[in-house]
N, C-alpha and C positions, 0 to 999 in steps of 0.2 A: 504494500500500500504506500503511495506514494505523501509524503511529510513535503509540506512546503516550511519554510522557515520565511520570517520579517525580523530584519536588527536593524534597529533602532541607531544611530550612531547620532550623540551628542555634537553642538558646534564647539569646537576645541581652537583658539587663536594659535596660530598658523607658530608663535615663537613656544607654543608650548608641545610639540610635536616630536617626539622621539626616534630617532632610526629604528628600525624593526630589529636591527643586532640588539638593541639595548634591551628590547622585551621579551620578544620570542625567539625561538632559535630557529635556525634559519631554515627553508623549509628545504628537502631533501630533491634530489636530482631524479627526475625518473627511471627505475635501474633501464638498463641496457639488454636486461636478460627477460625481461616481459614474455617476449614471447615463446620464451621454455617453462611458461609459469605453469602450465599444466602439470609437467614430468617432474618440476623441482616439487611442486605440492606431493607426488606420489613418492616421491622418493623421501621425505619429510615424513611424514603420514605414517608410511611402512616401517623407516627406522624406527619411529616412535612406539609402536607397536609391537614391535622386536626388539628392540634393544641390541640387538646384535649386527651388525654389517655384512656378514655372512651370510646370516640369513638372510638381510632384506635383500642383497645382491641377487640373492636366486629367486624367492618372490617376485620382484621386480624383472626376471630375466637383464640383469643391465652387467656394471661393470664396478668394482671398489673406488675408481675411478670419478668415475660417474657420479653415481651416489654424493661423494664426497664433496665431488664440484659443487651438486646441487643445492646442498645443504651449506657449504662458503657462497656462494651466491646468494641464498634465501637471508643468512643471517648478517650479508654484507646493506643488502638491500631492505632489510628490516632495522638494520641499526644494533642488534643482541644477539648472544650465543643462543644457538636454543639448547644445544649438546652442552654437556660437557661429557671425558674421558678418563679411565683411571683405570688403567689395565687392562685396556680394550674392550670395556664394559662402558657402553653410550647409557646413559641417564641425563632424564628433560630436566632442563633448566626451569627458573619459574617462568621467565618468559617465553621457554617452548611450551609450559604447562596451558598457558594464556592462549597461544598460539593454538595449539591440535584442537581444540571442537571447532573454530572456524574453518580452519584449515581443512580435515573431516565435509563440513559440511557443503566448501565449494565442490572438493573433488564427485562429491556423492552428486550435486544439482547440476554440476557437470558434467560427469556422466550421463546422470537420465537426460537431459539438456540435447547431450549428442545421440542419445539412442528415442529421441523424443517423446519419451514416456513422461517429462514435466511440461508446463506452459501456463498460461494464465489468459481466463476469461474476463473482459472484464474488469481487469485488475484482481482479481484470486483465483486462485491457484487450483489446477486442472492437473491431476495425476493419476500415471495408469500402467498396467504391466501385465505382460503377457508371458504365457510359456506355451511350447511345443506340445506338452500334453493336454492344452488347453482350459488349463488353470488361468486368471485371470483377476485385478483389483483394479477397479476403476473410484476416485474420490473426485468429485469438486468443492471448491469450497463454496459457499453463499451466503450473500447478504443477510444480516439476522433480522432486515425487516420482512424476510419472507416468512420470519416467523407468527408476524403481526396478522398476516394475509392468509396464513395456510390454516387448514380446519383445526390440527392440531391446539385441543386448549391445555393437555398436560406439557407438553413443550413453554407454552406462555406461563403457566402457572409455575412450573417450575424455575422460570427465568427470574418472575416474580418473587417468589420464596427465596431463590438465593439471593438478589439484592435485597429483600430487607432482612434477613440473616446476616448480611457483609460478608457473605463467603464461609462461616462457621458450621462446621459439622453437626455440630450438637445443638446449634440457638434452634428451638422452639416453631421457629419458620421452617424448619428443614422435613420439620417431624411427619408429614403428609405426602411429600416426593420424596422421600429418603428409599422407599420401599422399591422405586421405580429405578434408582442410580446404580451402577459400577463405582466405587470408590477405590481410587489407585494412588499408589506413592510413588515415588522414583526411587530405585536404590543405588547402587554400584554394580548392581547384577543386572538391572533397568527396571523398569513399570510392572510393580507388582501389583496383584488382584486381593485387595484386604476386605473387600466388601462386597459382595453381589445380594443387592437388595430384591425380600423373594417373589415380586412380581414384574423383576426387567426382565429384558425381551431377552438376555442369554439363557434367564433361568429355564422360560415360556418355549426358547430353542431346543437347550440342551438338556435339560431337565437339570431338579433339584440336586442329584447327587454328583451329575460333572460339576456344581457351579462351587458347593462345597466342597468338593475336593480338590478345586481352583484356587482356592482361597490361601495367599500366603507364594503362588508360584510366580515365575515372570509373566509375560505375555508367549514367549517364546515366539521362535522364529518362523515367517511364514518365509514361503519360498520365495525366491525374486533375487536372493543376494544382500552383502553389506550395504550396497547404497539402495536400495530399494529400503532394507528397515531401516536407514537414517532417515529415510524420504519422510516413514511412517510417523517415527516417532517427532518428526521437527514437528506438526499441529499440539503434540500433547507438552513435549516445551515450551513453546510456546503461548500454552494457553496459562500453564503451572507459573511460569516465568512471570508473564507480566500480569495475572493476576485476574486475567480479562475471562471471554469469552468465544467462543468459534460453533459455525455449523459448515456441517459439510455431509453429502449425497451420499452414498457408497452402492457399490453393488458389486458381488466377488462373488467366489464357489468357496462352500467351507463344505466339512463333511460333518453331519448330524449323529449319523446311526453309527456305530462301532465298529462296521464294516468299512469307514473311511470313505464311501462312497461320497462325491461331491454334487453341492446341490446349490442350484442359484440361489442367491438373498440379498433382496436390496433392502435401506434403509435410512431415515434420517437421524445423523448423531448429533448432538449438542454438547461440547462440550464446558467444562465451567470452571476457574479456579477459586480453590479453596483453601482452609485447612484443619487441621487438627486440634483437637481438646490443647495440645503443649504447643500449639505456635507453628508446627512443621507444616508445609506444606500440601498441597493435598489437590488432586483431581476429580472431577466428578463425571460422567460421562453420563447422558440420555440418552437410548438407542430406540428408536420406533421404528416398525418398521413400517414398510410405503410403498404403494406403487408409482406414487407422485414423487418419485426420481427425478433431476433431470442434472446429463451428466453430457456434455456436450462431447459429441466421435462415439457415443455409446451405440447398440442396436439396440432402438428401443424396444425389436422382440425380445430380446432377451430377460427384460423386466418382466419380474413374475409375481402375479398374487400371493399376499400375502396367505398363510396356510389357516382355515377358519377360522379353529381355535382359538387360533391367537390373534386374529382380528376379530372376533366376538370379546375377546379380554382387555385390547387396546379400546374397543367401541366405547365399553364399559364408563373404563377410564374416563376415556374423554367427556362421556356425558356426566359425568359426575361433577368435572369441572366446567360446564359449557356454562356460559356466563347470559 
């Protein structure tokens, strides 16, 4: 989403005016090596992840060389070491430490970027992935005034609930959409499931005893690759991060029945930042599901009714809040 900025600049008499050396420093030369930015990021990235230069030499299929170059060019051009060395054992410095999720995160939107699986509607964000066995994740993101407009009243209500909550787990606002949420944390291991409340659409999916014995795992990885699940997980950072909100479309194949068998499911997610009884952070996820998709490059044969049941359950719902 595109930030305009306005500054304001005071009238300053012309003898009170200081050289730029005296205030700020001076600003840096544009490197030279721009246009290896792609290969030095991968070579950055990998070592970082390895810690070893062996390894990432053969990961990377490149050269000691190489590598090497890449990472004195990155940290001549950034101004810091990111490495340091001690016995042939690489460990990130703080400002590599600072450095690798951005860094991470270009080469991932770079990638899909060149394999066209990212792009932007609109000004939000349009993501999608395919595989040969014909597995498939298509996401848009969308404006949350389509939440105003769409029939959906537990979507609004719960929008509701959380701003006058402030985002808190436990306030008293929460206590009547709390049943319908996923609540996730982020850990070191990534986005665990510490809450599936028992009337969301995973429990209504998968039933009560996968949702329970969900509870406390990561998300685990869907197929696609490393930058496919950075793809995934930048909306749930994003929303954790700044504290906001996001909606977005989806429609993928998962498998239901235990026989792994895959089966189309669209839906609309809402997601919400929040947190915790101690201050920690916290996510909250709405999932409904919908045949009122729209996910633009989609075939919208592919969108499928939702399964009775469970649109006799969401009916419900809504009419309970329908204002």
């Amino acid at each position: 989403m595109l930030r305009y900025w306005m500054i304001y600049l005071p009238s300053v008499p012309m003898n009170q005016i200081v050289a730029p050396s005296e205030t700020t420093q001076a600003v840096k030369k544009p490197a030279e090596t721009h246009g290896l930015l792609h290969e030095m990021i991968r070579s950055f990235t990998t070592l970082a992840k390895t810690l070893n230069l062996s390894h990432a030499v053969k990961e990377l299929g490149s050269t000691r060389q190489t590598v090497r170059r890449h990472i004195t060019q990155l940290e001549e051009a950034k101004g810091a070491a990111l490495f340091t060395v001690e016995d042939r054992q690489y460990r990130l410095t703080e400002e590599g430490e600072r450095a690798l999720p951005e860094a991470q995160d270009l080469l991932a939107r770079g990638n899909a970027w060149l394999n066209s699986n990212v792009s932007h509607v609109h000004g939000l964000q349009l993501f999608s992935a395919s595989l040969p066995n014909g597995w498939c994740f298509w996401q848009q993101q969308h404006s949350l005034s389509r939440i105003w407009n769409a029939p959906s009243c537990l979507m609004r209500e719960t929008l509701r609930s959380w701003a006058m909550a402030g985002g808190d787990l436990e306030s008293p606002c929460m206590e009547h959409v709390r049943p319908y949420l996923i609540v996730y944390r982020h850990t070191i291991a990534g986005w665990i499931c510490v809450e599936f409340g028992e009337e969301s659409f995973f429990v209504k999916w998968f039933g009560w005893a996968k949702a329970r014995s969900s509870v406390g795992r990561s998300l685990g990885r869907m197929p696609g690759g490393d930058d496919f699940a950075r793809m995934l997980d930048e909306p749930f950072h994003e929303v954790q991060t700044t504290q906001s909100m996001r909606l977005d479309h989806v429609f993928t194949l998962v498998p239901r029945e235990s026989d792994g068998t895959l089966q189309p499911v669209n839906y609309q997610r809402l997601m919400l930042g929040g947190r915790f009884p101690d201050g920690s952070l916290a996510l909250y996820a709405l999932v409904e599901p919908s045949a009122d998709v729209e996910i633009v490059g989609l075939d919208h044969g592919k969108i499928v009714q939702p399964s009775p049941e469970i649109m006799v359950h969401f009916n419900q719902i809504n009419a309970k809040y329908e204002r």
